[in-house]
N, C-alpha and C positions, 0 to 999 in steps of 0.2 A: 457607191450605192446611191441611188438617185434618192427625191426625199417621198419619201411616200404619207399615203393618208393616214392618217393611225385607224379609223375605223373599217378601212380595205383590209390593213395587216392584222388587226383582230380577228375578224370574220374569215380571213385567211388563216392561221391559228385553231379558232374554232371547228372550220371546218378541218383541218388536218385533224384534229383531237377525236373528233367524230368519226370519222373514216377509221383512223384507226384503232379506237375503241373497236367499234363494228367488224372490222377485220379481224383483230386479237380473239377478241369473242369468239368469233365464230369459229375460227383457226379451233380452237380449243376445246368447243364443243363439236366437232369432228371429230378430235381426237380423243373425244370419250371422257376427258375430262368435268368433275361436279361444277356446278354452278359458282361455288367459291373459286375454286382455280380457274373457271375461263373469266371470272373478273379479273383474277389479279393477271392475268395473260395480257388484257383488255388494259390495266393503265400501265402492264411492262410496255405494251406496245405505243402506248402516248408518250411513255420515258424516251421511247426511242427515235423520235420523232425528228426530222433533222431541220432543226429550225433556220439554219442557215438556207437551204435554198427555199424557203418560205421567205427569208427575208427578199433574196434575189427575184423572188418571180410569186410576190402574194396570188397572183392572179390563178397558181397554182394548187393551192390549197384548197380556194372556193370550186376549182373546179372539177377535185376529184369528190365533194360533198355533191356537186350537183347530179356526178354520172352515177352517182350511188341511190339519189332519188330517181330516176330517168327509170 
């Protein structure tokens, strides 16, 4: 693994946690799901988060927060 920035892998991080917040959420209220259960959907889905290829490709992470704002 090359050395990376720590504030690139943060922000890379972040934005993975965002996305899939915003995913799980929504995943959850589609499925009809109350308010409490698509949160806890929302940080099962940041649980599941696969930080290994975040570490490989940070570049990855910011760039699925960015197609989410687009």
């Amino acid at each position: 693994m090359a050395t990376q920035d720590p504030a690139q892998l943060a922000a890379a991080v972040r934005a993975a946690c965002i996305q899939a917040a915003l995913d799980g959420y929504e995943r959850a209220q589609i499925a009809g799901l109350c308010q409490e259960g698509a949160w806890e959907c929302a940080v099962d889905a940041m649980r599941m988060i696969d930080l290994k290829a975040i570490l490989q490709d940070p570049a990855a992470g910011a760039d699925a927060l960015q197609q989410q704002r687009d």
